[in-house]
C-alpha positions in Angstrom: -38.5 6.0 -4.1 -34.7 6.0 -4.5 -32.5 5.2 -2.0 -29.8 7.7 -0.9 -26.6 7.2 0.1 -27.0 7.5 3.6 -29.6 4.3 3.3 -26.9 2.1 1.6 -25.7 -0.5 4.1 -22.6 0.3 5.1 -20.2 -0.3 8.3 -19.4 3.4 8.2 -17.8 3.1 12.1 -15.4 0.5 10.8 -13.7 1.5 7.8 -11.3 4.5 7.9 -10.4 5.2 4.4 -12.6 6.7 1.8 -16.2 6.5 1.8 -17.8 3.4 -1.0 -21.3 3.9 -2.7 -22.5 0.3 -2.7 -24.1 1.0 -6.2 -20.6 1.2 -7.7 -18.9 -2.5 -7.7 -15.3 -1.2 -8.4 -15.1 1.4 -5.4 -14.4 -1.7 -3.0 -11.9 -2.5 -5.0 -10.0 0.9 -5.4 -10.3 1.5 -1.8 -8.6 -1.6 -0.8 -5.9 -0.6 -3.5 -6.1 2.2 -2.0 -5.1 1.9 1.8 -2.7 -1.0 0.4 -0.7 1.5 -1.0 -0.7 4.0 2.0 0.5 0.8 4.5 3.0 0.0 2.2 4.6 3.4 1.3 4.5 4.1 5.3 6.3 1.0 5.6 8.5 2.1 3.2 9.1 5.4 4.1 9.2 4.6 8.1 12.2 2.5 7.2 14.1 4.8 4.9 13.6 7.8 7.1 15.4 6.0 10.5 18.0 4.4 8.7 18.8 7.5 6.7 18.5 9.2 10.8 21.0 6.0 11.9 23.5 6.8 9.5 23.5 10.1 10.0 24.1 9.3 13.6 26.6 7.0 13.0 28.3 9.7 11.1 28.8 12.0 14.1 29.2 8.8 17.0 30.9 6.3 14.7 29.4 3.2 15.0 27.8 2.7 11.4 25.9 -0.4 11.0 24.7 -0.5 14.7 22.8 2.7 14.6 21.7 2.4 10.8 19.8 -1.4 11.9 18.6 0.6 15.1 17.1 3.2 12.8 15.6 0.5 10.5 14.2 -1.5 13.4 12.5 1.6 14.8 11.4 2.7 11.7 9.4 -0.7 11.1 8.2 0.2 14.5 7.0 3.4 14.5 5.3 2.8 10.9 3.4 -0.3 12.5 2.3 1.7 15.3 1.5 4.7 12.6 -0.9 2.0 10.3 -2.2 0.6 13.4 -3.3 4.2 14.2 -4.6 5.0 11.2 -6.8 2.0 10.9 -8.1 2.5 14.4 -8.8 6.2 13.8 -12.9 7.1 13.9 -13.8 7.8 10.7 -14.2 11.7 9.7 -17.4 13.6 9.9 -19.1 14.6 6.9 -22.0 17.6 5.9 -24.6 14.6 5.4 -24.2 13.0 8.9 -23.8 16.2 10.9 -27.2 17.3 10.0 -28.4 13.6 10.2 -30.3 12.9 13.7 
């Protein structure tokens, strides 16, 4: 008797990202890799997005480097709060576990 993936011990309710097999040793790995790369491009892009929305601001108001650090500060903000989310969020449903009972 195999085991099937939905016997392999595995904190399904916890993790948000992509699904592991616990047969393959890498996947934990990649999937850390993974969501490291989504947090830090959100950071990233979060930051870029409300200074870029500052300046452009400050462009029409005139008052430059206040509203480009406002941006940046709320863009480290919002992205936080966007991570935070995403690492919160129930993980989706799949075919296997609908029909599960």
């Amino acid at each position: 008797m195999g085991s099937s993936y939905s016997d392999v011990p595995y904190p399904e309710k916890n993790y948000p990202g992509p699904k592991i097999d616990a047969r393959d040793p890498e996947a934990a790995q990649r999937a850390a890799g993974d969501m490291g790369w989504i947090i830090m491009s959100h950071l990233i892009a979060g930051i870029l997005l409300y200074t870029f929305l500052g300046w452009l601001l400050s462009l029409w108001l005139g008052n430059a480097p206040l509203l480009m650090a406002v941006g940046a500060v709320l863009g480290i903000v919002l992205s936080t709060y966007m991570i935070h989310r995403r690492l919160q969020a129930p993980p989706k449903s799949t075919p296997a576990r609908r029909n599960r009972k």
